[in-house]
N, C-alpha and C positions, 0 to 999 in steps of 0.2 A: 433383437430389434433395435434396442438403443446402440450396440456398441455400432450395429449394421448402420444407422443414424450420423454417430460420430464420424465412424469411419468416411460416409460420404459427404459429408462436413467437410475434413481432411485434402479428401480428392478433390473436392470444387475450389479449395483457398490454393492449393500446389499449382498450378498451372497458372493462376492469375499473380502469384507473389515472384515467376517466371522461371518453376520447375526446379529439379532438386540441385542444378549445378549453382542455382544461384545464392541457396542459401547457406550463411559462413556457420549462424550456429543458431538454437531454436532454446526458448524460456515459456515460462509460462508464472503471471502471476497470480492474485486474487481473481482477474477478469478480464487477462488481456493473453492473447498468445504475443510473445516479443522475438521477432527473425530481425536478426541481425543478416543483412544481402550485401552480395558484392557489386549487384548494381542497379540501383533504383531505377532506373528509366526503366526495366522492364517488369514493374508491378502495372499493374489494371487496377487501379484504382477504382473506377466506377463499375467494373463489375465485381469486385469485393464487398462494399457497398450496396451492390443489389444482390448479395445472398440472403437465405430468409436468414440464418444464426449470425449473420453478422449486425453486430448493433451498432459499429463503428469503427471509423480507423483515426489511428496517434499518430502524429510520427516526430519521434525525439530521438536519443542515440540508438533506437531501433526502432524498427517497424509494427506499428503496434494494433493487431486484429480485436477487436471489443469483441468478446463471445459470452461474457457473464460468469456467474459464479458457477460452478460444479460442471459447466458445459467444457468451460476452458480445460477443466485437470484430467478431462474424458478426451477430448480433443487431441491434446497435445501429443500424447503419445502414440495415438493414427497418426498424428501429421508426420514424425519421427520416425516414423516406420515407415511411411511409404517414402518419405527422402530418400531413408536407406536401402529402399528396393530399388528405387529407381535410380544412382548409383551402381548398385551393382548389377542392373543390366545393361550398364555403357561400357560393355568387355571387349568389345570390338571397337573397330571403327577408329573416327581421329574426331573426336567430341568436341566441343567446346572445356577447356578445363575451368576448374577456378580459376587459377592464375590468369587467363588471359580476360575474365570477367572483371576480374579483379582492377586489372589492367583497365579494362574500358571503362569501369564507374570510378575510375579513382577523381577524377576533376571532380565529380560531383561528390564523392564521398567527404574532396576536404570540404569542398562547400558549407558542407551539412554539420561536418563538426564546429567549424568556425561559428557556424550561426547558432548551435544549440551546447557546444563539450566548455564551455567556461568553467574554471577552476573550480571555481564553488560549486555548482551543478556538478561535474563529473567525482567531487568528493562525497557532496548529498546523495546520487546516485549508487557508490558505491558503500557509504552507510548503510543505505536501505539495502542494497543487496544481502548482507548480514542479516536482516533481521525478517525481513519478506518471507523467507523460507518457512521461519520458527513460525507464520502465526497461525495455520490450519492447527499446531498443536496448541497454539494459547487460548485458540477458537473452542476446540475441545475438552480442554481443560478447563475452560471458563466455563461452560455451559454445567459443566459434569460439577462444578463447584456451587454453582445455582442451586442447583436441584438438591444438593446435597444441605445446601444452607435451607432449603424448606423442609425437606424431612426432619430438618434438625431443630427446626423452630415450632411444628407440628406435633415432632412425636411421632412419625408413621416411622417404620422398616427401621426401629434403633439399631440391628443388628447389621443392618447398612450401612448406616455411616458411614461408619471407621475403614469402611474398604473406599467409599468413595470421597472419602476428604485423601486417602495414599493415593488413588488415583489422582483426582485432582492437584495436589500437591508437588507429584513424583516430578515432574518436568521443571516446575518452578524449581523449585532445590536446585536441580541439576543445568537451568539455563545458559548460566556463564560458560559453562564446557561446552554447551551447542555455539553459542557466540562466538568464544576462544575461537572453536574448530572451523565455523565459516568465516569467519577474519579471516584467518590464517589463508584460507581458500581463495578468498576476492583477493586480497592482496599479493599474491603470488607466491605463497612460501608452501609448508605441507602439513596441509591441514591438522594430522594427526598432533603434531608438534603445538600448535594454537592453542586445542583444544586441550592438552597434556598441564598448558603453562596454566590455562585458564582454571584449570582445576585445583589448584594451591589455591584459589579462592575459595571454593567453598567446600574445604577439608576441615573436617573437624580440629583436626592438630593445630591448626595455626592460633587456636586458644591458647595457647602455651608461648606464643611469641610476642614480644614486646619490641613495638617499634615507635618513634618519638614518644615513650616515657609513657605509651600504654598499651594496652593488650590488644591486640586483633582478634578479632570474632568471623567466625566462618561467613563466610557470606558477604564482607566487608566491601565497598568499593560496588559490588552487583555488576550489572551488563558493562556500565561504562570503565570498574578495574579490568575484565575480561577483554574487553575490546582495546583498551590499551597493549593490555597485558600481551596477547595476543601479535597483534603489531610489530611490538617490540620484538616478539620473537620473531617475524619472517624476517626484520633487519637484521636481527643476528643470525642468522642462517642465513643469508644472501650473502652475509660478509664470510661469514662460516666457506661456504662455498666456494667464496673468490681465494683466498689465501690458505684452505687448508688441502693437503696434498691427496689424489684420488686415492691413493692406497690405504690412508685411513679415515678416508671423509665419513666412510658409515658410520664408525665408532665416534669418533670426534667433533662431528656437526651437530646430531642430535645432542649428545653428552653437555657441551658448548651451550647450545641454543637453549634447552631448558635450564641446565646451571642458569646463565646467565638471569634469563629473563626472569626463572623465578626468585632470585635475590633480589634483582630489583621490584619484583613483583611483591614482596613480599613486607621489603625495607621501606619501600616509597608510592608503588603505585594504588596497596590495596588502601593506605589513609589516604592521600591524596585523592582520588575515587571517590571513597567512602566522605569524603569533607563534601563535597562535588557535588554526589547523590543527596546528601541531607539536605543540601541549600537547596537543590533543585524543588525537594518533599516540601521545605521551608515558605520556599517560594509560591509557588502553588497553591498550597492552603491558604496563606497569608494574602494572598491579591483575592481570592474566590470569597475568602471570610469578610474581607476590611471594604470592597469594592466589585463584588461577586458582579451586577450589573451593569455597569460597565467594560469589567474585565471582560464578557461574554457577549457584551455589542462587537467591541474589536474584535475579537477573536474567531465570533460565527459570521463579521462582516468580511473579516480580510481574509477568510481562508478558499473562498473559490480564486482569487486572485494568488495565492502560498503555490496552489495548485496546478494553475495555470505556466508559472514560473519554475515549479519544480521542487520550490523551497520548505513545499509540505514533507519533505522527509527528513529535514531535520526532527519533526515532532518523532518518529518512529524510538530511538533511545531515550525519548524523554517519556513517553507514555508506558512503555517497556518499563523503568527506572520507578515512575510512580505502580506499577502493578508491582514490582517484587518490595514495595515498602509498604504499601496499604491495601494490598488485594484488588487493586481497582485504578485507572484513571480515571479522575475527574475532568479532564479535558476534553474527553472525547465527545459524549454526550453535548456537549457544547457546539462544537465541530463539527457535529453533524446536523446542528442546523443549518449550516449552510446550504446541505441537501436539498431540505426542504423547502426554503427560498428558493431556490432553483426547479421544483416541482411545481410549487403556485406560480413563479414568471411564466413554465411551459403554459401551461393551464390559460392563464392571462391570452401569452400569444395565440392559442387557440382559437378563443373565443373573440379574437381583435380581429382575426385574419379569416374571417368566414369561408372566403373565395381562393384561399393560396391551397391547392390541395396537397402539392409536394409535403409543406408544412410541416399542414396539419396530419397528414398520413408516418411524417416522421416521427412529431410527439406522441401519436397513439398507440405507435411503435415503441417509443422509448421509456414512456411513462410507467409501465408497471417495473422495470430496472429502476427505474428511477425511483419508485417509494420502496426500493428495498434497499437503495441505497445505492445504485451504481449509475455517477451522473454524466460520464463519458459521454453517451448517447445525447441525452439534452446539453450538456455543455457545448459541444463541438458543433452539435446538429442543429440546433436552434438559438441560445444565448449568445453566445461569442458570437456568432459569424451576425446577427441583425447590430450587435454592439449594444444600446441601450437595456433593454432586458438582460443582459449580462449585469451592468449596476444593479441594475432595480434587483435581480437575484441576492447581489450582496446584501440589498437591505432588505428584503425577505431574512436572509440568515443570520443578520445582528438582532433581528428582533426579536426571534425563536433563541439565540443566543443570552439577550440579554435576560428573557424569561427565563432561563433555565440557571444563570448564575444569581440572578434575585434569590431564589430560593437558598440557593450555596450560601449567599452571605444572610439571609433569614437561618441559619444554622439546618437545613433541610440536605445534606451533601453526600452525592453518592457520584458513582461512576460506571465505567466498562469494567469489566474484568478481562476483555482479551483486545483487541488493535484488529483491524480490517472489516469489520460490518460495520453499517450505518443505517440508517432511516429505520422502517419498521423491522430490519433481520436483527437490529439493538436490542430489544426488547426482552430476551431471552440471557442476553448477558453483563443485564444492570444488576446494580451492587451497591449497599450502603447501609450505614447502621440506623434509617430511620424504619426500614423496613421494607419489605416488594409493595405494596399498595403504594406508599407516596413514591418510592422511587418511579413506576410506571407513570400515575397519574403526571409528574413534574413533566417528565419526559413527554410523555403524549402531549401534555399544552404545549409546551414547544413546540415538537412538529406543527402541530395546529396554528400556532401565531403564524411561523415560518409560511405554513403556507399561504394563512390569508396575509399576510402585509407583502408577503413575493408577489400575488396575486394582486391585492388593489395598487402598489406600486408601480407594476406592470401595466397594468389595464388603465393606469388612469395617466402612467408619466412615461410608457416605456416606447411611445412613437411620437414621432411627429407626423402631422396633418400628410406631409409630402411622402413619409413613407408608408401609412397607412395607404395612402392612395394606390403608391405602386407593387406592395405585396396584395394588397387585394386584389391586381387583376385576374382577370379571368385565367386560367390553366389549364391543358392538356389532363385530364388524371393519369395517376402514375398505372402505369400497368399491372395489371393484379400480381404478376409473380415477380416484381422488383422491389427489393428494399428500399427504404428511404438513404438520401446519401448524409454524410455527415456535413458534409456543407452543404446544401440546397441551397439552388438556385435561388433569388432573391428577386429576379422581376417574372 
């Protein structure tokens, strides 16, 4: 019944994204299906939009379907499948190809890069691609380390433990070589080789190696030696490639590429890394400890705006970096007020716009994502596109922010144990040495502030007189089997 679900999920987004010639390639992330097309004029926007599973559409260097958590990784692969069906029933005939699709949407493709592929975005972007992948397992592994930290504090199932802290543990150890191996991937080299270089990190042996006048320890340098390290190798295999002769590139590229990379990997990148990684551990505490309340106004103020921009995936190796030094981010919990600010602004606009049915049919729609954490729906749907309640969200989420580092710098300090849930799916993967009772309780007043100061912000500053007037008019109701769109209509 569910895959039968999915699958007609699948078949109603193919024909509106404009059937299987058009799309160049298909992703899937926490909550988004991502179709990279060869020519946007022929999506239907508004009837994707008014699917019931669609909760939203993106559109940045790909096409981005909002379908939610656990629906999108079910999805995806009916959508995948009937591509590839429908392909290979175009055996006949004189079809449209890619190529000449390609052809057609190309004016518009530069368009799209110019207005969204900037340097630092398509770098940010392909950061995150690295690490996106890893975190259904940091999800799992964090959860599985929870549970383990209560039986262990308890006393129930001792004979448990010890299998589920190697469970818990097994992936961390071994991160840098997932890292290594999708570097190596995003960045155009082969993979195997990434993951091979990245591994001289966290070998036991390299205890035995002295590099500027001290010892290196397994583990040294973490995701950010890996992801150099890494790097480094697809350049030297790219150059590998160009100058060494076909007859013995197999022996000689790889042999080359790891040589190389792991000397330097070894002599410069895992200290220099490992200096890196400490500052970053440094840093962190040090601002949450000395200024915890502040730090966590900015922080849960500016990050629907990090977001908006694209610039929130710089955090992904930093939050990464702080889990393999202390078990936990402290940032994130933070960061995810800004959630909730954005849950109390919907909330507000509801209750402002008695008369706007589109609306209010959209946040009723998007709300229960939304306190689990997925703000797509309300960000695009409702906040951004009125303008004002987009702010007033910010200050919803400094304020559940600033609550939540009060206590940090009160010496109260815990975090995430894994990257990608937010709002209440958090709750399950908070971490810290005061204990799970205060870690919860801190966490839930935040969301709590977030919502009400998102909400009296909004309610009280997030319209003026003239737009209250004109979203309030009267409306058509949306038709019972249409989704709300991600912009709506505004008069």
């Amino acid at each position: 019944m569910s895959t039968d679900k999915n699958r007609a999920t699948a078949a109603a987004i193919l024909p509106l994204v404009g059937g299987p010639d058009n799309i160049r390639s298909i992703a899937h992330c926490m909550t988004r299906l991502r179709i990279a097309l060869h020519d946007r004029s022929l999506v239907d926007d508004e009837g994707l939009r008014a699917l019931p599973a669609v909760l939203g559409v993106v559109e940045d260097d790909t096409y981005q379907i909002v379908l939610g958590p656990g629906t999108v990784a079910r999805v995806t692969p009916e959508f995948e499948a009937l591509v590839e069906e429908g392909r290979s029933r175009r055996t006949a005939g004189a079809p449209v190809t890619a190529e000449e699709l390609a052809d057609r949407g190309a004016a518009l493709k530069q368009e799209q890069k110019a207005r969204n592929s900037t340097p630092v975005k398509l770098f940010l972007r392909r950061i995150a691609n690295v690490f996106v992948p890893l975190i259904p397992a940091l999800i799992g592994c964090g959860i599985i380390a929870g549970l383990n930290g209560v039986l262990l504090n308890t006393g129930w199932l001792p004979a448990v433990v010890p299998a589920l802290a190697a469970i818990a543990s097994g992936f961390m150890s071994l991160i840098a070589v997932f890292v290594g191996y999708n570097t190596a991937k995003e960045f155009g080299g082969t993979p195997i080789l990434g993951g091979a270089v990245a591994a001289i990190i966290v070998f036991p042996g390299v205890a035995k190696i002295d590099a500027f006048g001290q010892h290196l320890s397994p583990g040294q340098g973490g995701v950010l030696g890996a992801l150099a390290a890494a790097f480094l190798a697809v350049r030297v295999e790219k150059l590998c490639r160009r100058w060494v002769p076909e007859s013995v590139d197999a022996l000689v590229t790889p042999t080359l590429t790891v040589l190389t990379s792991g000397l330097v990997t070894i002599f410069g990148l895992m200290f220099l890394a490992g200096e890196v990684a400490t500052a970053i551990g440094s840093f962190a505490t040090w601002m949450l400890a000395g200024g915890g309340a502040f730090a966590g106004l900015v922080l849960g103020g500016l990050f629907l705006p990090l977001v908006m921009l694209g610039l929130h995936q710089a955090l992904i190796p930093i939050h990464t970096t702080l889990i393999e030094q202390t078990g936990h981010t402290a940032l994130l919990p933070i960061l995810a007020m800004a959630g909730a600010g954005q849950v109390g602004a919907a909330l507000a606009v509801y209750c402002r716009l008695p008369r706007n049915r589109s609306l209010r049919t959209t946040i009723k729609s998007a709300l229960p994502a939304g306190f689990l954490g997925v703000g797509e729906p309300l960000i695009y749907g409702v906040s951004l596109p009125l303008g004002r309640p987009f702010v007033t969200a910010c200050v919803g989420g400094a304020a559940g922010g600033a609550f939540v580092g009060l206590f940090n710098q009160l010496g109260v300090a815990f975090g995430a144990t894994a990257i990608g849930p937010s709002g209440w799916a958090l709750f399950p993967l908070l971490d810290g040495p005061s204990g799970l009772g205060p870690n919860l309780a801190i966490y839930a007043g935040g969301l709590l502030v977030g919502y009400l100061v998102g909400f009296a912000a909004t309610y009280f500053f997030g319209f003026t007189r003239r737009m209250l007037t004109e979203l309030n008019a009267d409306q058509e109701p949306a038709p019972a089997a249409a989704r709300p769109a991600t912009e709506p209509a505004l008069a």
